[in-house]
N, C-alpha and C positions, 0 to 999 in steps of 0.2 A: 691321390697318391698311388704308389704302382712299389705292390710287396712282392718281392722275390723269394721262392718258395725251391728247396730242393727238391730230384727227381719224387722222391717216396712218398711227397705228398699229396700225389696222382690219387690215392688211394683213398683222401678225406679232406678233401679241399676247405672246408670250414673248419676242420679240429687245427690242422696246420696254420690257416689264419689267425684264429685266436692263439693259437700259442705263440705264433711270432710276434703279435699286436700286442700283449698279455703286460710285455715290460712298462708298453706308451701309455696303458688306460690311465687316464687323470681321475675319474672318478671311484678312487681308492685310497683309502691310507697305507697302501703296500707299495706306492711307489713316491719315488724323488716329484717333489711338485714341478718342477722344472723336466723333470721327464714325460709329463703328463700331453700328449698330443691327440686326444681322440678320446670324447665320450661316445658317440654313435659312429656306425659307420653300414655302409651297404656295398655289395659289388657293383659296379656301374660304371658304362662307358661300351656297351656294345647296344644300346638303343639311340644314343644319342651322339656316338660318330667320335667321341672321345676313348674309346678302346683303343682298340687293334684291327687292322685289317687284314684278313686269313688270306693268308699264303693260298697259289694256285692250287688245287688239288684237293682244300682240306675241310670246305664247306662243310660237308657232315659228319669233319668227326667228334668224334666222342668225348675227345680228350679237352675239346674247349669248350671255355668257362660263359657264361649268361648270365647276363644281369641279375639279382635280385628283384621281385618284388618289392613296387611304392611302398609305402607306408601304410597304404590303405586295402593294400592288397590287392591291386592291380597292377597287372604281368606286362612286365617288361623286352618284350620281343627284340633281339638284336637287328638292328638293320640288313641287308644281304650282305656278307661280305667282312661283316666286322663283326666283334666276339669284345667279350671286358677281358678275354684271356686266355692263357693255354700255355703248354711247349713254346718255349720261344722259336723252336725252330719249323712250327705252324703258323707262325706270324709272318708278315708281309713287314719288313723294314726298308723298301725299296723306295717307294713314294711316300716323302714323309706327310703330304694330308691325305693321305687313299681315305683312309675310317673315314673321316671328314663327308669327303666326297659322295662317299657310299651314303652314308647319311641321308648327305642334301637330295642325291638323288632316290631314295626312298619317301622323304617328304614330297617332291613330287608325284612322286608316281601312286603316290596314296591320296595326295590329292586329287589327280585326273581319276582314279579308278573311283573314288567315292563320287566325282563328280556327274559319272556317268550313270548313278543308281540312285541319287538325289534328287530333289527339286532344286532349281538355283538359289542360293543364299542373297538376301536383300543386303548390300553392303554397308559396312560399320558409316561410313561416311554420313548414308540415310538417318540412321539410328541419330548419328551424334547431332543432324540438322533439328530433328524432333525433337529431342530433348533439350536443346536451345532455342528452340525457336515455337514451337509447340506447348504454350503448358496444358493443354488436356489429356499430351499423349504422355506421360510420366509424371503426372501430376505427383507432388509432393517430394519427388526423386532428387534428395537435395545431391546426394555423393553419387548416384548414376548407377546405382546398385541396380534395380529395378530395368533401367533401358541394357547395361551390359547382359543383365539374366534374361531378354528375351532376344537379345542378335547371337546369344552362344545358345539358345533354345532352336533354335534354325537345324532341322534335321543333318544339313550339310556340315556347318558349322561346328555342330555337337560332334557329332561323327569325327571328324577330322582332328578338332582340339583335343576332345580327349583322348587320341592315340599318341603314342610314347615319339611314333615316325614323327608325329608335327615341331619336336625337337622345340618346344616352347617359343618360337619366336613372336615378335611383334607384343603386343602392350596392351593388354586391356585394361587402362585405369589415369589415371590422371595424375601426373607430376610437375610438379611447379606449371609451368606457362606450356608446358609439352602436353600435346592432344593425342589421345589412346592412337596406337596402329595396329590396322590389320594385320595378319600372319603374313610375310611379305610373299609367297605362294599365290597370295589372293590375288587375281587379276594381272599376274604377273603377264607382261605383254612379249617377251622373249622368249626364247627357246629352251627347252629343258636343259641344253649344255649350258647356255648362260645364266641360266638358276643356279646351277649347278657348283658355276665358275664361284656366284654371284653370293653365294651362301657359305660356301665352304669356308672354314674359322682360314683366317692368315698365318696362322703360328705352326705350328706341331705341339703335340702338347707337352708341355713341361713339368713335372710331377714331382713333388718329394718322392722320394725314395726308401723303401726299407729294403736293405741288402738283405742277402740270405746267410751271413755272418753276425746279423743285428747290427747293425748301424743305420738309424734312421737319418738321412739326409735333407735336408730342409733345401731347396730350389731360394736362390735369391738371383737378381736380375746378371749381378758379376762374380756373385761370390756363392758360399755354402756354406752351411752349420751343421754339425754332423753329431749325433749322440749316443749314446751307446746301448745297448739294451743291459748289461750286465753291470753298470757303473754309476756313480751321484755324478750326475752333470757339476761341471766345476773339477770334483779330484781324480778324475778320471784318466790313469796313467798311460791311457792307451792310445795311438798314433791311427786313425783310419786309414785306410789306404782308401783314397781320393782318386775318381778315375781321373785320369788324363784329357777326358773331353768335358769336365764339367765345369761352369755349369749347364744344362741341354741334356735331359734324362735318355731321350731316344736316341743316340748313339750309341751311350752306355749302355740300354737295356740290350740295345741290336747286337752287340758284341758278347752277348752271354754266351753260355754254351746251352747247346742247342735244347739238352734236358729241363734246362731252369725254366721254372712253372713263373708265368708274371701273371699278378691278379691287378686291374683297376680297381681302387676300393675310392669313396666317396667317404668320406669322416668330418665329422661336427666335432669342434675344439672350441 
């Protein structure tokens, strides 16, 4: 989702999130069950191409927002170019997949730059032959646990999966009749522009919304659900003003004024 924050919250960007979030927590008996949208939540969306893309100029400043640390406490580096947030009017609402872009092209480029201080990785393909066709090379490995931990054990492989740039693609694991795939990076036979083209999401992203008046907006494919931070969902006497372009978050966020702080946040409901 994507909370809109006034100028003055430049000042403490986490005390301001939680008190605009403060109305939605579900896990409380201080709010309407029906208001309840978000047990956890983390900033997120400038490592993984679903932020923002920084306007020309503004790469270093200060006033935009970075991801949160994993869970586990592993740092979150924003891709070149994209941020979870800031000044809207530090943003890039010009090319609506630029973040995207910036992304893909980071996952590249983290690719070849590891590639070159690596040993080459033995590809998954090899792995998956051995373990079907092999039983001494994963003896007893009934769920493939054992063959997965030694193709992501690959200095290269390791390296790469666990940075944030690898943007989690491709499957290590097994679903229904579907056979685990590589990070599609891997062995890609194309050019870095058509990785590029080739990975970037298709959409722009579309995001609930929490205004900076409290009105949480719910994203539906044609429509919208809008509730209120101040009100029991149901008797709630008050009329939101609905933009004009919705539903489609990034047109709306693009038209803010240019103070308005937007944060990417990621929440568990």
């Amino acid at each position: 989702m994507t909370v809109c924050l006034p100028a003055e919250a430049a000042d403490d960007i986490e005390a301001a999130l939680s008190k605009a979030l403060a109305p939605f927590y579900s896990d409380t008996d201080d709010n309407p069950v029906d208001r309840g949208m978000w047990d956890s939540r983390r900033i997120r969306g400038g490592s993984n191409g679903r932020g923002f893309a920084v306007a020309p100029g503004h790469a270093d400043d200060a006033r935009l927002i970075h991801d949160d640390p994993a869970c586990d406490g592993t740092l979150r580096p924003s891709a070149p170019g994209v941020c979870a947030g800031g000044p809207r009017a530090l943003l890039d609402f010009s090319q609506p997949l630029l973040a995207s872009e910036r992304a893909a092209a980071a996952s590249w480029d983290l690719w070849h730059t590891l590639s070159a201080v690596h040993p080459a990785a033995i590809p998954l393909a090899e792995f998956l032959d051995r373990w079907h066709n092999d039983p001494t090379a994963f003896p007893g490995d009934r769920y493939a646990d054992a063959m997965f931990s030694a193709y992501r054990a690959q200095l290269l492989i390791k390296a790469y999966l666990d940075h944030p740039h690898s943007l989690g693609l491709g499957f290590l694991g097994f679903l229904g009749d579907t056979d685990p795939s590589e990070h599609p990076v891997i062995g890609y036979a194309g050019t870095r522009a058509e990785y590029i083209r080739d990975t970037t999401w298709p959409t722009p992203p579309n995001t609930d919304v929490l205004t900076a008046d409290g009105w949480w907006l719910e994203v539906y494919e044609r429509s919208t659900e809008a509730v209120h931070a101040s009100c029991e969902p149901g008797l709630c006497p008050h009329d939101p003003a609905l933009p004009a372009v919705w539903p489609g978050s990034e047109p709306y966020l693009a038209d803010l004024p240019g103070d308005t702080i937007l944060v990417r946040v990621h929440c568990h409901c």
